[in-house]
SEZA-950220 format. One record per residue: residue in one letter; x negated, y, z of N, C-alpha, C in turn. Coordinates in nm, 2 decimals. Last residue first. Example, Ala and Ser with C-alpha at 12.3 -4.5 7.8 and 13.67 -1.06 7.14 Angstrom:
# residues 2
FILUM  rest    n_px    n_py    n_pz   ca_px   ca_py   ca_pz    c_px    c_py    c_pz
FILUM     S   -1.28   -0.22    0.71   -1.37   -0.11    0.71   -1.29    0.00    0.79
FILUM     A   -1.32   -0.57    0.78   -1.23   -0.45    0.78   -1.32   -0.33    0.78
# end
This chain:
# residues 142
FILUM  rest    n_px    n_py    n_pz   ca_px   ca_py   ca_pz    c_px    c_py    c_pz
FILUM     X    0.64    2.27    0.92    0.62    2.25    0.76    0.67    2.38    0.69
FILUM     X    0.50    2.20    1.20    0.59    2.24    1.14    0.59    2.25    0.95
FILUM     X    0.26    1.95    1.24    0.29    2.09    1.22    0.39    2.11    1.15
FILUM     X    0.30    1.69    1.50    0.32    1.71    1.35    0.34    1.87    1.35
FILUM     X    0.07    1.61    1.76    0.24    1.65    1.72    0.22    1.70    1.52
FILUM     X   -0.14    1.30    1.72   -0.09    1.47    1.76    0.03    1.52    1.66
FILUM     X   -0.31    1.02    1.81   -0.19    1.08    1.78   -0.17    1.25    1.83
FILUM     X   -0.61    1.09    1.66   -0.55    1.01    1.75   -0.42    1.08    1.73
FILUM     X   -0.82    1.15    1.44   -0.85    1.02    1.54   -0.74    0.97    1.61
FILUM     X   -0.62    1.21    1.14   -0.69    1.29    1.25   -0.67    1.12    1.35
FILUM     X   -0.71    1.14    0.83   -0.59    1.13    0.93   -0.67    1.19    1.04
FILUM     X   -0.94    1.13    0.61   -0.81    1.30    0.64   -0.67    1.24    0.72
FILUM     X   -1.12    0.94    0.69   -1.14    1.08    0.67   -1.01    1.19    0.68
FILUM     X   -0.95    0.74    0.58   -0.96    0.76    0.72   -1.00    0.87    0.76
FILUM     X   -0.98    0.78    0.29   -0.82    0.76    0.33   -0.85    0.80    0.52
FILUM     X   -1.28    0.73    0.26   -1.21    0.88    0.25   -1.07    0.87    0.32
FILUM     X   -1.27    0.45    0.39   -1.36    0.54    0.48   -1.30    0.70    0.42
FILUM     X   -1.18    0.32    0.14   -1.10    0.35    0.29   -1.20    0.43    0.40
FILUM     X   -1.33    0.42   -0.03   -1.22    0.41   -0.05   -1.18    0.47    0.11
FILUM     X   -1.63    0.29    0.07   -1.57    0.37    0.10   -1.44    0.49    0.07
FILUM     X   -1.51    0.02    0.06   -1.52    0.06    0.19   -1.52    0.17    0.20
FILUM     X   -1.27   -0.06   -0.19   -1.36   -0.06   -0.12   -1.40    0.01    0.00
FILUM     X   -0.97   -0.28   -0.14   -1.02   -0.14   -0.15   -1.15   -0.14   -0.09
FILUM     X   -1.03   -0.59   -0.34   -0.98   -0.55   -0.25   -1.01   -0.35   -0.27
FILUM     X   -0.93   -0.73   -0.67   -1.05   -0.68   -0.55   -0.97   -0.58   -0.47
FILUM     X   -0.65   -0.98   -0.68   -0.72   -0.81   -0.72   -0.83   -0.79   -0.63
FILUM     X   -0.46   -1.16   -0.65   -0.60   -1.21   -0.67   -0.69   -1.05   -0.75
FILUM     X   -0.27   -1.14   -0.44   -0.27   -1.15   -0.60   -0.35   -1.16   -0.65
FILUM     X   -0.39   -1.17   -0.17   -0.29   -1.27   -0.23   -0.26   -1.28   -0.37
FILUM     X   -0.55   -0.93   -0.22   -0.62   -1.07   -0.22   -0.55   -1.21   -0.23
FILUM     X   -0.35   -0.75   -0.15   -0.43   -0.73   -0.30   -0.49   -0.87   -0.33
FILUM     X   -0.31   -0.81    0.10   -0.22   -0.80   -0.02   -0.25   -0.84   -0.16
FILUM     X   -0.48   -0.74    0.25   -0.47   -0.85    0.28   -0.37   -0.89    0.09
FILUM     X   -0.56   -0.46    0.17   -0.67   -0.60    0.11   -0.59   -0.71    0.10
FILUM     X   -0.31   -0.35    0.31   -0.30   -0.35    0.15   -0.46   -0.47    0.12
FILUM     X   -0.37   -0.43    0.59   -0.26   -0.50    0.48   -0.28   -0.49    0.34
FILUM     X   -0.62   -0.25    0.57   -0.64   -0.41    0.59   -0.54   -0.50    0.52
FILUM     X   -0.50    0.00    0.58   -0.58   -0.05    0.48   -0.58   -0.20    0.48
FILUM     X   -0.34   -0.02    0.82   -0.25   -0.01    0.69   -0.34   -0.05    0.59
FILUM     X   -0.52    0.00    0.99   -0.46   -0.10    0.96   -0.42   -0.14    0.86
FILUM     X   -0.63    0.26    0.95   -0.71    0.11    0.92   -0.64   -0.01    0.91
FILUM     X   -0.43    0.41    1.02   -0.46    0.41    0.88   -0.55    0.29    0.84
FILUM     X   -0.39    0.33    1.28   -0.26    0.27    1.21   -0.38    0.28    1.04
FILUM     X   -0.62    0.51    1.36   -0.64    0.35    1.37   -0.50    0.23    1.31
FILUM     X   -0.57    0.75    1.29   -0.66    0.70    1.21   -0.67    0.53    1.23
FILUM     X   -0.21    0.78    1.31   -0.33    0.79    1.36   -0.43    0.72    1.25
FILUM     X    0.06    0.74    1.20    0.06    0.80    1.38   -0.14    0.91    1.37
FILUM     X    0.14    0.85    0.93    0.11    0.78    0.99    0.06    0.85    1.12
FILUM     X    0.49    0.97    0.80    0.31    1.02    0.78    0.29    0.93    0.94
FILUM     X    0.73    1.11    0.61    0.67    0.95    0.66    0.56    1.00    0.68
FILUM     X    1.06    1.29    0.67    0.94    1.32    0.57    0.82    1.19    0.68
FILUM     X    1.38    1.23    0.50    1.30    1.22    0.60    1.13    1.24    0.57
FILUM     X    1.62    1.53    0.45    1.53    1.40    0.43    1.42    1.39    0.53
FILUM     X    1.88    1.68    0.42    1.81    1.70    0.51    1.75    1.51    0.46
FILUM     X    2.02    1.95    0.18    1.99    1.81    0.27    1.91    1.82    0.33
FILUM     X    2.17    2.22    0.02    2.06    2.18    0.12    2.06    2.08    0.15
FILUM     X    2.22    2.26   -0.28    2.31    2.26   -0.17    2.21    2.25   -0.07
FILUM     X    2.17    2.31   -0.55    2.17    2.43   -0.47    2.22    2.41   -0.34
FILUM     X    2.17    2.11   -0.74    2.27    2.17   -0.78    2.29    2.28   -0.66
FILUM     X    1.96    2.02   -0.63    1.90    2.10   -0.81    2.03    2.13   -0.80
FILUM     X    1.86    2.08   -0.32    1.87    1.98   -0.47    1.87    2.05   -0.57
FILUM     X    1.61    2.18   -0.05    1.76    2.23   -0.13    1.69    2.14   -0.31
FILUM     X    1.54    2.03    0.23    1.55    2.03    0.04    1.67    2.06    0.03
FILUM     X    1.45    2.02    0.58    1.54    2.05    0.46    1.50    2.03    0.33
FILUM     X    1.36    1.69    0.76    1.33    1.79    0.65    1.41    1.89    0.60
FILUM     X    1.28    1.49    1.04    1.35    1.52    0.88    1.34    1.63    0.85
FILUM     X    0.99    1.25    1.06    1.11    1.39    1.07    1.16    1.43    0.98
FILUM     X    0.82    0.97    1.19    0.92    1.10    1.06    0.96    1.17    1.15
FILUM     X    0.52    0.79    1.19    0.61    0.88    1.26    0.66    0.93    1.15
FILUM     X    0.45    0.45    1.21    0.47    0.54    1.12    0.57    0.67    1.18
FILUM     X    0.24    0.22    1.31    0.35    0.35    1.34    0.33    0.45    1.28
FILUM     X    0.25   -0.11    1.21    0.22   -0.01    1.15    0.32    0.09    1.27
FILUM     X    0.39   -0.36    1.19    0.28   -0.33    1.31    0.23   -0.25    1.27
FILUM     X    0.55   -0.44    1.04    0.44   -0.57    1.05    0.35   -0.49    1.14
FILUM     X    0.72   -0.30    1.10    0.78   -0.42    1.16    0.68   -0.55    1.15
FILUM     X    0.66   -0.09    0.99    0.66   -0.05    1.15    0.65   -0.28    1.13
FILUM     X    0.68   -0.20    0.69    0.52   -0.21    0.74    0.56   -0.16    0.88
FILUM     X    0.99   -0.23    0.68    0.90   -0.30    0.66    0.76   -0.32    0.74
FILUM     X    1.00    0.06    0.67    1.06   -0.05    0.77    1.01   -0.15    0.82
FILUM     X    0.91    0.16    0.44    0.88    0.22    0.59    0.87    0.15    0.68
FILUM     X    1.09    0.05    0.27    0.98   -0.01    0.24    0.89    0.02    0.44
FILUM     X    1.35    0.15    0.33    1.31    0.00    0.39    1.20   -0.03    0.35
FILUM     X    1.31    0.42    0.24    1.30    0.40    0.40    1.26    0.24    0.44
FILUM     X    1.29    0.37   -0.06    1.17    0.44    0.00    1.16    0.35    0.17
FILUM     X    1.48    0.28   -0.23    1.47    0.20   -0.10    1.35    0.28   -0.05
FILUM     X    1.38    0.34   -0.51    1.55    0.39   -0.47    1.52    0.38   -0.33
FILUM     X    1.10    0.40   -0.61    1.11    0.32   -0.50    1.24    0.37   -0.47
FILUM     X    0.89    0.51   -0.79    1.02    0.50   -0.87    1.09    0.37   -0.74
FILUM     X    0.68    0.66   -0.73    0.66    0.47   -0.74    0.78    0.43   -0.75
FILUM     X    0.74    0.90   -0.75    0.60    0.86   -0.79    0.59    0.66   -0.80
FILUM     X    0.97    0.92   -0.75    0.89    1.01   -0.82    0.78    0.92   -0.87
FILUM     X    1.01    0.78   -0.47    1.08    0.81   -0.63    1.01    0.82   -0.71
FILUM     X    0.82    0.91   -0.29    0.86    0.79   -0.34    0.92    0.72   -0.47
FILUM     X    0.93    1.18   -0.30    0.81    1.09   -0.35    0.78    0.99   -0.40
FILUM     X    1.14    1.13   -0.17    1.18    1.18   -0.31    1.00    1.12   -0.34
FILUM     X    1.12    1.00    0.07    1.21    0.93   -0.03    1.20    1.01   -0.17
FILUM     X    0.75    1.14    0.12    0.96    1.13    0.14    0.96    1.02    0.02
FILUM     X    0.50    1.16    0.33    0.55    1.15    0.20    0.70    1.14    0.25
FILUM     X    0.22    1.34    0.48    0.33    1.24    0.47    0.41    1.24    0.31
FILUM     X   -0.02    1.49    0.55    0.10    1.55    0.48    0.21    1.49    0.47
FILUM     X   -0.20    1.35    0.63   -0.09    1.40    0.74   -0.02    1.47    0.67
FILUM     X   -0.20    1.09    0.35   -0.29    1.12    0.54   -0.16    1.21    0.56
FILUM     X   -0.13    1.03    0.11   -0.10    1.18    0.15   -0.14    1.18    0.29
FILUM     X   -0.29    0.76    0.10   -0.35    0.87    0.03   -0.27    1.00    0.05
FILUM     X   -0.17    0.63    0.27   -0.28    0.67    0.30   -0.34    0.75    0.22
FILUM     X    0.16    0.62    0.15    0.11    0.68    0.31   -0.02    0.71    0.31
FILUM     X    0.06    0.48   -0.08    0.09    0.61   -0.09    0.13    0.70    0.04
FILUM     X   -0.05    0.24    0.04   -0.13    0.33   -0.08   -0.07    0.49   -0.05
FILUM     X    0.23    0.17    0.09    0.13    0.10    0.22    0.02    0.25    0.12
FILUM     X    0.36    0.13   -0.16    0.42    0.25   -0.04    0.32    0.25    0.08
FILUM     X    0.20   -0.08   -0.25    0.21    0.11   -0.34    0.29    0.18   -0.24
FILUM     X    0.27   -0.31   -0.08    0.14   -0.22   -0.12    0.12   -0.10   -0.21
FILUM     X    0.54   -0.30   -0.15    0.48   -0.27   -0.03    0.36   -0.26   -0.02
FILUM     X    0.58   -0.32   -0.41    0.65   -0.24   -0.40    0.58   -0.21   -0.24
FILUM     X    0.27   -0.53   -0.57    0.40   -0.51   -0.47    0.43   -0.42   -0.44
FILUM     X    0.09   -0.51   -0.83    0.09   -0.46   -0.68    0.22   -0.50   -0.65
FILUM     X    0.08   -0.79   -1.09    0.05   -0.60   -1.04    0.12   -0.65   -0.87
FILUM     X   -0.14   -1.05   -1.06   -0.05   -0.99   -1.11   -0.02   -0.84   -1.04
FILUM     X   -0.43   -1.04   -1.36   -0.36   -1.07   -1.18   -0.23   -1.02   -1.16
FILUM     X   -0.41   -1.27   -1.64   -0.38   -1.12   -1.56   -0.37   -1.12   -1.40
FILUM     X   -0.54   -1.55   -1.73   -0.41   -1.46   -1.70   -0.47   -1.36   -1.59
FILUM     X   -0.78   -1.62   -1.76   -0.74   -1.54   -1.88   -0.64   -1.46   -1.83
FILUM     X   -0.95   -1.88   -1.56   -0.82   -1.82   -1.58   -0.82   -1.68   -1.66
FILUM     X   -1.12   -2.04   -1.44   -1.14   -1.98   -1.55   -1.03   -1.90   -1.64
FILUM     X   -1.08   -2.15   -1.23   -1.18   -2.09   -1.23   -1.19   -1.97   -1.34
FILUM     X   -0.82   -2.30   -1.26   -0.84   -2.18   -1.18   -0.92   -2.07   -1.17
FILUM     X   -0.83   -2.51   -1.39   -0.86   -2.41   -1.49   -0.83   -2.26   -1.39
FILUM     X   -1.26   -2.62   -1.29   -1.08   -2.62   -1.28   -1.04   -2.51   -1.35
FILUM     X   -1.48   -2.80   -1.47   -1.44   -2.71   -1.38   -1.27   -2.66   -1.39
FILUM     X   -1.71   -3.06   -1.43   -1.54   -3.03   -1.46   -1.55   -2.91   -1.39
FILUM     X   -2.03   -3.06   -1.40   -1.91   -3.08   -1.34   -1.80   -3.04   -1.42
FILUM     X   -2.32   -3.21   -1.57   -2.23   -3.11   -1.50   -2.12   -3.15   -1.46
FILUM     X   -2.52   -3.43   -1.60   -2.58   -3.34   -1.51   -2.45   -3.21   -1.49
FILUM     X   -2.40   -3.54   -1.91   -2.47   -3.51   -1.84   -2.53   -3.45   -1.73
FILUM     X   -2.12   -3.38   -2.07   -2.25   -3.35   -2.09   -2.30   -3.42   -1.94
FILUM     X   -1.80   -3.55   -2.08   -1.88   -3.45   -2.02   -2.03   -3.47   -2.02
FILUM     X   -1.55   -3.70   -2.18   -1.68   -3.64   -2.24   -1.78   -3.55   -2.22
FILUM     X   -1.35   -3.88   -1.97   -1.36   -3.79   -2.08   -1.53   -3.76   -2.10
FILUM     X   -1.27   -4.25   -1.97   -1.34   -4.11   -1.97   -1.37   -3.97   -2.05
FILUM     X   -1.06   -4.52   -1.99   -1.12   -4.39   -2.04   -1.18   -4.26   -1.95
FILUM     X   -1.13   -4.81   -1.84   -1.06   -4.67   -1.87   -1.15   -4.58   -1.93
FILUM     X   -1.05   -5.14   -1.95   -1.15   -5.04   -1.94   -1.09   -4.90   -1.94
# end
C-alpha cells in the first residue's frame, strides 16, 4: 500500500516555486549599464561613470556587449583632466536613437524577467524615450 500525503479535499499541491521567500536575485552588471545609457539619453555616459556609479572597472566591454546583442551605441572621446592634473582622453557612450532606446528597454525586461524582477514599466520607458531624440543626429560638441 503506498503512502499518501494529507491533503485537504478539493485542493492541489502547490510547488515550492510558487511560494518562494528567496529574494530575486540583484541586476547583472549588463542591465545596470543597459539602465544607465537610458537614463543619461544624449548626454551619454563614460568609464568614469560607470565607475562611480555602478563601480564597473570594464565600463567599455559592458558597451560591447549590448552593440553585439544589436544595440548602436555611438562614442567619442573626450578630454579629463585627472586629479594629478594631466589630461586623458576617454570615451563618452550615448545611444544612436529613440528606436536603439526601445530596444535597449526590451533587453533590460528581457533580463529583469530571467531573475524574476517586474519588468520596467511603460511609462518608465515612455520618459527614458522621451529624452533620446527620434532619429540619428550628430552629437553636440561638449
Amino acid at each position: 500500500m503506498k503512502k499518501q500525503k494529507a491533503v485537504p479535499e478539493g485542493t492541489t499541491l502547490n510547488t515550492q516555486a510558487e511560494h518562494s521567500t528567496a529574494p530575486s536575485r540583484c541586476a547583472t552588471k549588463l542591465e545596470l549599464v543597459a539602465l544607465h545609457l537610458l537614463e543619461n539619453g544624449p548626454t551619454g555616459t563614460s568609464s568614469l561613470s560607470g565607475l562611480s556609479g555602478l563601480h564597473d572597472l570594464n565600463f567599455r566591454n559592458s558597451v560591447s556587449v549590448l552593440r553585439r546583442q544589436g544595440v548602436t551605441i555611438h562614442d567619442e572621446y573626450f578630454p579629463h583632466q585627472h586629479q594629478g592634473g594631466d589630461m586623458v582622453h576617454l570615451k563618452r557612450y550615448w545611444l544612436a536613437d529613440r528606436n536603439q532606446a526601445r530596444k535597449l528597454a526590451e533587453l533590460v525586461n528581457l533580463k529583469r524577467k530571467a531573475r524574476g524582477a517586474a519588468p520596467l514599466s511603460r511609462e518608465q520607458i515612455a520618459r527614458y524615450l522621451a529624452a533620446i531624440p527620434t532619429s540619428e543626429q550628430p552629437k553636440p560638441a561638449a
